[in-house]
N, C-alpha and C positions, 0 to 999 in steps of 0.2 A: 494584615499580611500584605505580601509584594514587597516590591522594590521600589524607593524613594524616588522622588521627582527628579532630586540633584543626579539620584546614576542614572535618568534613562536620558536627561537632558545634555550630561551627559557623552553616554552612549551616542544617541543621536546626531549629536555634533559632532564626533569625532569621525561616524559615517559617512557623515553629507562630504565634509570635505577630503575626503580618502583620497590616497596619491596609488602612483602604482609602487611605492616599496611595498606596502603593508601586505603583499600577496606573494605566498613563497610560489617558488619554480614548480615543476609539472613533480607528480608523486615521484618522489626518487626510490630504486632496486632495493636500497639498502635502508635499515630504520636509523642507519647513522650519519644522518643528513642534518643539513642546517637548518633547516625547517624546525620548528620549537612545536611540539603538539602537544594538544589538551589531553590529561589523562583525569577520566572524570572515578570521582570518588567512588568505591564500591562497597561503602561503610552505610551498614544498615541504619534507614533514614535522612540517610545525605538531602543536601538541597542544594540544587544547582539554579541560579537565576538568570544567568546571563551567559549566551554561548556567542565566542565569536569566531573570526577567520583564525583556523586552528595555527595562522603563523604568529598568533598573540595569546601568551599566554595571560588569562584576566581572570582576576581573582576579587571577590569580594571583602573588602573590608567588613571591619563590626560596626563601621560608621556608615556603610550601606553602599559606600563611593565605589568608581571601577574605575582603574587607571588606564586608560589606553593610548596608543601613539593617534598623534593629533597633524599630519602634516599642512602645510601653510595652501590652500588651494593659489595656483599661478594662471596666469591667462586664460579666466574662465570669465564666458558668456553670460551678464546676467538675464535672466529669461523666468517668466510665470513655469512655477510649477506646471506638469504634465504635459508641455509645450517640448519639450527638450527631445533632439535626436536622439538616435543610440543605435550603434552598428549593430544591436542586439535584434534583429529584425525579426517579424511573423515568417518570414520564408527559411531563415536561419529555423529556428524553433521548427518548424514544420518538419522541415528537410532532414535536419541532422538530428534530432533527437530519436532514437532507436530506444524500442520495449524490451524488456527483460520478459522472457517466459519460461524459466527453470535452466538448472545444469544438470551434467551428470559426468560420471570418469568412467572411461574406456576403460577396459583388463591394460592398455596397456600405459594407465596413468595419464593420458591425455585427456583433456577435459573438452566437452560437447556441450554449448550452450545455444539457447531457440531464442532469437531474438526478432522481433515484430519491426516492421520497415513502413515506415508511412510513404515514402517514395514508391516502395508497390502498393501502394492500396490496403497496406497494412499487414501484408501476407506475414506470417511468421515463414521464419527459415531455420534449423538446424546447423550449425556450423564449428568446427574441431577445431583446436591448436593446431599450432605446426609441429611436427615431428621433434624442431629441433629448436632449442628458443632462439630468435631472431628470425626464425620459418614463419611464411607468410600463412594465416589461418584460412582454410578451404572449406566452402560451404559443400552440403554432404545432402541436403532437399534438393531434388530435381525440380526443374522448372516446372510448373504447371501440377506443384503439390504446395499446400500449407496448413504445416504445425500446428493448428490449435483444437482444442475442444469448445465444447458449448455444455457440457455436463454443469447444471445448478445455470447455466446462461454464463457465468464468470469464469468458468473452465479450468485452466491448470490442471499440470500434470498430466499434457498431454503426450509423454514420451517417455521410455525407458530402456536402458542400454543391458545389450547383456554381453557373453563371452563373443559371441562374433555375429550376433544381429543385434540390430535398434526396433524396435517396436510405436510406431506413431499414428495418433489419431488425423486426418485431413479431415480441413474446415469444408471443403465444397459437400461431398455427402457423408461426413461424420464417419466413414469405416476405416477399420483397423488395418495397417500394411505393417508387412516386416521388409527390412533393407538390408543387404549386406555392411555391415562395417568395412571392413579393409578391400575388399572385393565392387568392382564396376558390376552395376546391377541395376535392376530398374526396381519400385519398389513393389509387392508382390499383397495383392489384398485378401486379408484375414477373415475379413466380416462381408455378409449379407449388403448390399446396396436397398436400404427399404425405403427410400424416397422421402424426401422434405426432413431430411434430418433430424427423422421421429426415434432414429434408435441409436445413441452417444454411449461412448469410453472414455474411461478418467482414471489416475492414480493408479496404474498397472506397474505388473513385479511380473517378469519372467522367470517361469519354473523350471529351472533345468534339466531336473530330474524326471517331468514330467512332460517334457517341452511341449509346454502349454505357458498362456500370458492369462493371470490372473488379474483381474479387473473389476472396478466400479462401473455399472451399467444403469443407462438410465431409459428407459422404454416407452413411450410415447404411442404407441400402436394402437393400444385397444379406445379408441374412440368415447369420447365425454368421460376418459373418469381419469384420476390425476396420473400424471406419469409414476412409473414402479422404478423404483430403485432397490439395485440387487450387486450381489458381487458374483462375477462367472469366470469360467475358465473358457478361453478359448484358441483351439487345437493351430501350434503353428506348423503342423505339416499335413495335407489333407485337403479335402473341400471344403472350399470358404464359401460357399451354399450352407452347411451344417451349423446346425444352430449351438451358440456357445449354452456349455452346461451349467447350471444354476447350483453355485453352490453354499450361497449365505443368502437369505428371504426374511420378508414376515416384518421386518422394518422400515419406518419411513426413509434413511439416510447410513450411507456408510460412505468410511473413507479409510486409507490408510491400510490396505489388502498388503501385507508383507512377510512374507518366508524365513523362518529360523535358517541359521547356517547350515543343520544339518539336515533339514528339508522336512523336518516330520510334522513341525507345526506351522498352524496359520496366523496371525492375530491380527485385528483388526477397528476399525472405533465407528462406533453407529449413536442414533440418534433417532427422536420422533418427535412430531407436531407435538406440542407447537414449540419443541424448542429450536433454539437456535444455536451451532455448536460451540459458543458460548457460554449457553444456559446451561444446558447439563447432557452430559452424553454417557457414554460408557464404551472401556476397552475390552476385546474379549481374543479370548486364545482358543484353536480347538486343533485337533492334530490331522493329518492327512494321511486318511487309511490304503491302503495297498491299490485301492483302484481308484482314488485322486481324490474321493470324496472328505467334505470334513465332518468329524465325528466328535463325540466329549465333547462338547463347547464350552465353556466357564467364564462366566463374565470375574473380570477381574480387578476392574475401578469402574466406579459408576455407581455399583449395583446393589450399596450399602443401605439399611434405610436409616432414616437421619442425618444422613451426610450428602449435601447437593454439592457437585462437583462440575467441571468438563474435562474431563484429561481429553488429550490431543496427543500428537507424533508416538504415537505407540513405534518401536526401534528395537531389533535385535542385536544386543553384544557378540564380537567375534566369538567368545564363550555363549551362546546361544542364552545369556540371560536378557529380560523385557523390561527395558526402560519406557518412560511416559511422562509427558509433564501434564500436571495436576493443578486445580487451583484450592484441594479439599481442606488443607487444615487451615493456613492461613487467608485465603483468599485471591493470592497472590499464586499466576501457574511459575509453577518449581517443578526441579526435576525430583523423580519418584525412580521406583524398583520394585519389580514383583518378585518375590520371594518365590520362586514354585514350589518348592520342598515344603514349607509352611503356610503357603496360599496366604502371603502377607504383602504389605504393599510399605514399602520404608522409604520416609525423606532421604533426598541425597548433601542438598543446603539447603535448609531453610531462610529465604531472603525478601525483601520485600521490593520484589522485583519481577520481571514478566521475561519465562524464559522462553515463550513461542507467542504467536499474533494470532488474532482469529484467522478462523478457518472461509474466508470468502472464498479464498481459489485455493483448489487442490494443489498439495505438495509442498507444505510450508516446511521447513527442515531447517531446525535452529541448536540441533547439538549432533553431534558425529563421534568415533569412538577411531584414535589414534593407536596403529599400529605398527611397532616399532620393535626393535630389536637390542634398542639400549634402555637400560633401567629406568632413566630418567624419563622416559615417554611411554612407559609400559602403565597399563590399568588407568588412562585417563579419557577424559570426556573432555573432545573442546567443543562450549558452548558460548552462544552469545544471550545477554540479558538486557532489557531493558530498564533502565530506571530517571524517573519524571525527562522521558524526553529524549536520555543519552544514551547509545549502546554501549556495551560492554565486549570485548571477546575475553575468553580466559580457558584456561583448562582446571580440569575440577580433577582431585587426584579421589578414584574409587576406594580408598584403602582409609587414607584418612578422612575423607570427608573434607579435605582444605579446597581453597579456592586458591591461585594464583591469577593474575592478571595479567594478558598479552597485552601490551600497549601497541595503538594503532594509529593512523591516523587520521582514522574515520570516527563519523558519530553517529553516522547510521548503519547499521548492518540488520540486512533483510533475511539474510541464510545464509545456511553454507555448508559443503559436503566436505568429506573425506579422502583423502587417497594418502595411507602409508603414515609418511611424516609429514606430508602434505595440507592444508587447510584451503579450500578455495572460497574466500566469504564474496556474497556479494552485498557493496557497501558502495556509502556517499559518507560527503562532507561535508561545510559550507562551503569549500571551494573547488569540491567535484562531483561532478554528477554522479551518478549510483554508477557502478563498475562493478568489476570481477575483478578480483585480487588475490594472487596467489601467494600465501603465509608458508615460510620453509619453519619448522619447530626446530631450532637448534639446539641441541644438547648441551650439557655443564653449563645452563647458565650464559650460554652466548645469545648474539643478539639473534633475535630473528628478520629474517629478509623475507621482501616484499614485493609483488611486481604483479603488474597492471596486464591481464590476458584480454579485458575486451571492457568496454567503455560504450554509454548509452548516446554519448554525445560527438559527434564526428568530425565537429571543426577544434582548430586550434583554442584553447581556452585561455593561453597566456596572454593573448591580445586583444580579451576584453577586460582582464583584470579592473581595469579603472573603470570600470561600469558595474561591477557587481556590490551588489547590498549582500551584508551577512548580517542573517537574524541573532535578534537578542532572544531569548524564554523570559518572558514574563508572570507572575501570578499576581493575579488582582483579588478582587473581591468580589463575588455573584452577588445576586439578587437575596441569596439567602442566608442569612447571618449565619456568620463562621463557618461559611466554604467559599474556598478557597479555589480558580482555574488556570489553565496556563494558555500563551497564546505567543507565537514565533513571530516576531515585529520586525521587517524588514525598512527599516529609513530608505527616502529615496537617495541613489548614489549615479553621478554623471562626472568626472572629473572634465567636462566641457564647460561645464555651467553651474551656476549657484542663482538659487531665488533672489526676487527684490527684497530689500529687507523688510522683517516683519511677516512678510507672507507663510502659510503654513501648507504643507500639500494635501492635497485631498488624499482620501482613506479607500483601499478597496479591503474591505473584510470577507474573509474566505470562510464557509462553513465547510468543511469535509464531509465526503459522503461515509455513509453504514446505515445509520450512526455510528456503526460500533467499528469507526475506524480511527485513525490518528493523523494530526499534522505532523507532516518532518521538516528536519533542517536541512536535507541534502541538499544540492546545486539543485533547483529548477532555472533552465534558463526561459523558460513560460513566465515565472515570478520576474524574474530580472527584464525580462520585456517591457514590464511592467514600471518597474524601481527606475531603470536607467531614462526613462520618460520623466519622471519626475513625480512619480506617486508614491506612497507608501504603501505595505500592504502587512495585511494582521493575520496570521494562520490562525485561527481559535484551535486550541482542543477544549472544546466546551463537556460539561457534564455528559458522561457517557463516552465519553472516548475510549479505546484502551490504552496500552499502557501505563496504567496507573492500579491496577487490581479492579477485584470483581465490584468493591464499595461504588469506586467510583462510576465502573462501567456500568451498574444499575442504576445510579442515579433516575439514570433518565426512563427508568423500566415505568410507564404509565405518565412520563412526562413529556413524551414527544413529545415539542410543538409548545413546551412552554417552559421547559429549563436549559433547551440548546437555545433557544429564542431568548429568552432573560441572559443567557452568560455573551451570546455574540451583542448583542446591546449596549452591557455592562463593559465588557472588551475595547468597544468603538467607544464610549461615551469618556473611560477612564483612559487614553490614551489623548482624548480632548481636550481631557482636562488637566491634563499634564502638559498639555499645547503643544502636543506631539505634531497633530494634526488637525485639519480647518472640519470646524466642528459642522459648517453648513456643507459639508461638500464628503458627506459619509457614503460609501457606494458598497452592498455587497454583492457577494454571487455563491454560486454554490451548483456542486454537481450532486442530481441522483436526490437523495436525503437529505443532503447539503441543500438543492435546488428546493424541495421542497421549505426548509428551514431558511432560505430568502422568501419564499413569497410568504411563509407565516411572517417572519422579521415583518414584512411590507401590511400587514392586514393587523398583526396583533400587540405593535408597539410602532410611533411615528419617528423614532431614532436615525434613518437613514432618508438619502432624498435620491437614490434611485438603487435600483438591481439590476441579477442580471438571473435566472436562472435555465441550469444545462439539465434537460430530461430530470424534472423536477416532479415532483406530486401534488396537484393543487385541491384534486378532491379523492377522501381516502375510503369512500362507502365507496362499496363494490371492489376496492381494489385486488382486496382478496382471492376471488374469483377472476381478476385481469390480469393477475402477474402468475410468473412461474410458479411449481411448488414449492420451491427451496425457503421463499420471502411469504408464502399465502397466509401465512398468518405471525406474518412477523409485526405487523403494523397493529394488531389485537393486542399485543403484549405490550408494544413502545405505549398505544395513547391510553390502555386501560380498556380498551374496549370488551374485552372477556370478562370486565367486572360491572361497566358503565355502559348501559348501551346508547347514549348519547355522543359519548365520548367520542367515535368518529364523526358525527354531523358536528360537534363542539371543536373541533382540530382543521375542519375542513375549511383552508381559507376561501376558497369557492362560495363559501354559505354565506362569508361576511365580506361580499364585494364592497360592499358601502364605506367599509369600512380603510380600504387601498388606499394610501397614501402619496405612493409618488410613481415617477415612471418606471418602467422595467421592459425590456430584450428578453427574446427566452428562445433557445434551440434546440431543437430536438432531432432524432435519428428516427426514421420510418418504417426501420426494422427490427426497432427497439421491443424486445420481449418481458422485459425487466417492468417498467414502466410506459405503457402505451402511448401512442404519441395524442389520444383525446386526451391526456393529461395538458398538454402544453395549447393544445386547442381549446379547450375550454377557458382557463384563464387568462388565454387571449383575445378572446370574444366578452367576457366578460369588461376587465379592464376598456377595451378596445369602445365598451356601449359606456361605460364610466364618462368616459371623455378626457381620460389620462393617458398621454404618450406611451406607445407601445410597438413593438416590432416583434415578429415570428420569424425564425429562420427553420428549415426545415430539412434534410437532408438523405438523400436515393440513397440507399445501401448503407449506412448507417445501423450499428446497434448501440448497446446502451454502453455510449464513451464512443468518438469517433477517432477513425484510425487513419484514416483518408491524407495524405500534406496538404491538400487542397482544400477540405473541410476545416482540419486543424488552424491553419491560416486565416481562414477566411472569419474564423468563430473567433479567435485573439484581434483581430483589426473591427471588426463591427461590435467588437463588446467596449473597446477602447473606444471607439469613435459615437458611439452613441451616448456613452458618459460624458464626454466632452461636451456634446451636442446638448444635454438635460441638463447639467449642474453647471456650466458657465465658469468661466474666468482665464479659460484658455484654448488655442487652437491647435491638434493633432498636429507634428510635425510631420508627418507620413502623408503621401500622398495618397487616399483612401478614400473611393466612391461611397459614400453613406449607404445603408441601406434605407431604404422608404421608412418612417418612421409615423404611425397613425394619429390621428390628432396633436402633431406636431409640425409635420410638411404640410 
């Protein structure tokens, strides 16, 4: 399986020397632009191998070949790989790249999106459209508040809009405030202040009926025993002294607290140890009786026996019917329907394709329900799909059961809400950072129009064009006969420079964190930091990823640690041997999971000759009991440990120091709750008595993923610089003070 040496060779070449035609202009209003975009196939079992910049369109032959424009590189510098400038700078990346943390729509169609600022210190902010389009967008968080939760430590969902208040969690002491919408106001606090941010809100729905804010609660108060997670209602008019009322218990995990249109019912999706809401959950409805309580509760997916399932985004129809996507019959989450009349639960498509993402952070929303007044838009569902790699948007008509496909020109799409005839996704490309996009559903058949409300990246992107690498999707071959993985291969690209001949660039292979996460193609200009230097780099989605269904995403259920480690190996080694890249000069890294799955890579196969890893796991006994509950026994299930009880002293690369192979960098955050920072201290004290090159970086106010510009920066130039420093053949073109590097300086 894969794709032949001739297309990636190729591929590759037509990269390196890439001119600036081959990159269209900035997203154009309208979809009737000169821009040529990819519309990827929605035909059950498609295979898509090669994604490139969506201004080419590339198509695979039955001879395997890929044709793409090849311009003549002019007045370029020859220069050693990874040696090369690039106005793609660590302060660039630091500075402009801006976090997405949910949207929502105003009553008055306006959209409200939380986006996260490494210039302040990472605050999230709240911030609206303008009135009017071409109006300039107004942030709506007063200074000295910020948007986010810590609910599971990964947060999400921490805001919700109703008729004329917002409702928002603050990160400093975790309590709930309400704000006026359209009215000057300061914001006005809902909850108790209990100190050390022992008692969090998540995934809240304002009840209007009830005006009360219905909520995910996570409670930390009672001393030595794990936090309680509950769902409460708490009063927004009143004293915020009074404790909010408890009105769903008894289980480890809920999510998803959301209000029928006609206010009577609640429905909601929960979970317990040890799974994970991947593994199997269950959706439940119960109605709210005259004094707010809920009553009749009926589990209504989940709760079958024989049938292991997770349904996820449980969603009330303006008709007050409950949708949910499922992964029960095939494997694959699709979207479903609860029958209530006949307490039945019906496919809506059956597809082999993934129509929501795990549940890491609260608030995932990946189908919406179109309200409209012409025929042609009445009873449909626009959702987005994932399949091997590429998004989908489309609308699904409720009536027939068809699919239609919105063509875009995005390949990623993360979510997306509702408003009218409205669709707001937010989506990347290879040649745009992840954005907010606003989709008009045009009737009979017209085109639909498209327009850019807020963008992650803040500088101009036209004018790095000639520096950007756009990945290929590769599938190679794993370690285990006849499976098959995929892995986002970015060529290095500089239209400054070209290698000496014969040279090949060194490899940074990236493991993603979860595991049970995924690599994307969208614009990182973090990645392109990297590419426009003169490197390559390999996204794996190794065994256990998602999007690819539940087969795949168990793969790794008791293989942590030895089938993301065998596929990122196999990923480096076959992209060597296609001479993609210089086989002595293999580097990975990895954040979280990922970090963990570089220091195994470095202990339990000699494939690479340095790493790097970010707030990684080096020993997994006891971890258990040192991370939060949401993960406390998620590491039991990855390496087998609930079956083997060796199995975590067998996984721990800490146990087989003897065994380290080459240097490695590791950074960690000091307020990291996810994974404690003796994780990154230990392996580097070990390493460090080994008498193999090693550096700690270590970081004040930090949690797990740093939000800081100043950290962010400083972790891109000492991961670059210390690779250079280890594997040899060329000198940083940036001028960057090395950090101290242990038996090496």
């Amino acid at each position: 399986m894969g794709i032949s040496a001739v297309c990636l060779m190729n591929a590759f070449s037509s990269a390196l020397q890439r001119g600036n035609n081959l990159f269209p202009s900035r997203l154009s209003t309208r979809r009737t632009c000169t821009t040529r975009w990819i519309k990827p196939s929605d035909s059950r079992g498609s295979r898509i191998c090669v994604i490139t910049a969506l201004s080419e369109k590339v198509e695979r032959s039955s001879a395997g070949s890929v044709k793409m424009a090849s311009p003549s590189p002019q007045g370029q510098v020859e220069a050693a790989f990874g040696s090369w400038s690039s106005p793609i700078t660590a302060d660039l990346v630091s500075a402009s790249t801006k976090r997405p943390g949910g949207m929502a729509v105003d009553p008055q169609g306006r959209l409200i999106w939380c986006e996260g600022r490494p210039w302040e210190g990472g605050r999230y902010v709240l911030v609206r459209e303008g009135v009017e389009p071409g109006k300039p967008a107004e942030d709506i968080t007063p200074e000295g508040y910020n948007v986010r939760t810590i609910v599971h430590e990964y947060g999400g969902g921490a805001f919700a809009v109703g008729r004329d208040i917002l409702v928002f969690s603050n990160y400093k002491d975790q309590r709930l405030y309400k704000q006026p919408l359209n009215a000057d106001g300061a914001p006005v606090a809902l909850t108790l202040d209990y100190g050390q941010k022992k008692v969090r809100y998540a995934d809240g729905v304002i009840d209007e009926q009830n005006n009360r804010y219905i909520t995910v609660r996570e409670d930390e108060r009672e001393s030595g025993r794990e936090a309680k997670n509950e769902i409460v209602a708490v009063k927004l008019e009143g004293d915020p002294n009074a404790e909010p009322e408890v009105l769903i218990t008894g289980n480890d995990f809920y999510a998803y607290p959301r209000i029928s249109p006609d206010g009577k019912k609640l429905c909601w999706m929960e979970w317990s140890h040890p799974n994970m809401p991947w593994d199997k959950t269950s959706i439940w409805v119960g109605y709210i009786s005259s004094n707010g309580n809920i009553v009749d509760a009926m589990c209504v997916a989940g709760g079958e026996d024989g049938i292991t399932e997770a349904p996820s985004e449980p969603r009330w129809s303006p008709a007050g019917e409950l949708y949910f996507v499922s992964d029960r019959n095939n494997g694959w989450w699709n979207l479903y329907c609860w029958e209530s009349t006949k307490n039945r639960v019906e496919p809506l498509y059956p597809l082999e394709a993934e129509f929501t993402r795990p549940l890491w952070t609260f608030g995932n929303s990946n189908f919406g329900f179109i309200v409209s007044k012409h025929p042609e838009l009445q009873n449909k569902v626009v959702c987005t799909y994932r399949q091997r790699g590429i998004s989908v948007l489309g609308l699904l008509d409720l009536f027939t059961r068809s699919f239609s496909t919105i063509e875009t020109p995005f390949s990623d799409i993360f979510g997306l809400v509702t408003a009218g005839e409205y669709v707001y996704i937010s989506a990347g490309s290879t040649f745009h950072p992840e954005s907010i996009a606003k989709v008009k559903l045009l009737k009979n058949g017209g085109v639909n129009e498209y327009s850019l409300r807020w963008t992650s990246f803040e500088a101009d992107i036209d004018k790095f064009r000639p520096y950007i690498s756009v990945p290929q999707v590769l599938e190679f071959q794993t370690k285990v006969e006849g499976e098959t993985a995929f892995v986002n291969f970015y060529p290095p690209v500089n239209a400054d420079y070209k290698p000496p001949p014969g040279e090949k660039p060194p490899l940074l292979l990236r493991s993603h964190g979860g595991p049970t996460g995924e690599a994307k193609t969208a614009l990182s200009f973090s990645y392109q930091y990297w590419t426009s230097r003169g490197w390559a780099i390999a996204d794996v989605n190794y065994s256990g990823s998602t999007g690819y269904g539940r087969g795949y995403r168990e793969r790794l259920r008791g293989q942590w640690g030895v089938r993301d480690v065998g596929d990122c190996c196999s990923a480096a080694e076959f992209l060597a041997k296609q001479g993609l890249v210089d086989s002595k000069r293999l580097c990975i890294d990895g954040r979280s999971a990922g970090g963990y799955t570089t220091i195994a890579s470095m202990v339990f196969s000699d494939t690479f000759a340095a790493g790097c890893s970010l707030y990684g796991l080096s020993d997994l006994s006891g971890f258990g009991e040192e991370t939060h509950k949401f993960e406390s026994r998620y590491v039991d299930i990855l390496t087998g440990a609930d079956k083997d009880k060796d199995a975590l002293y067998n996984r721990s690369p800490i146990n087989f120091i003897d065994n380290f192979s080459c240097p490695i960098i590791l950074f960690q955050g000091l307020e990291d709750k996810v994974v404690p920072p003796n994780q990154a201290e230990l392996i580097y004290e070990a390493v460090k008595r080994k008498g193999l090159p090693v550096a700690l970086i270590e970081y004040e106010g930090e949690q797990h993923g740093f939000l800081k510009a100043e950290n962010i920066k400083n972790t891109l130039e000492q991961e670059m610089v210390f690779f250079a420093r280890v594997i040899g053949g060329f000198k940083v073109a940036d001028n960057i003070t090395p950090v101290h590097i242990d038996n090496f300086d």
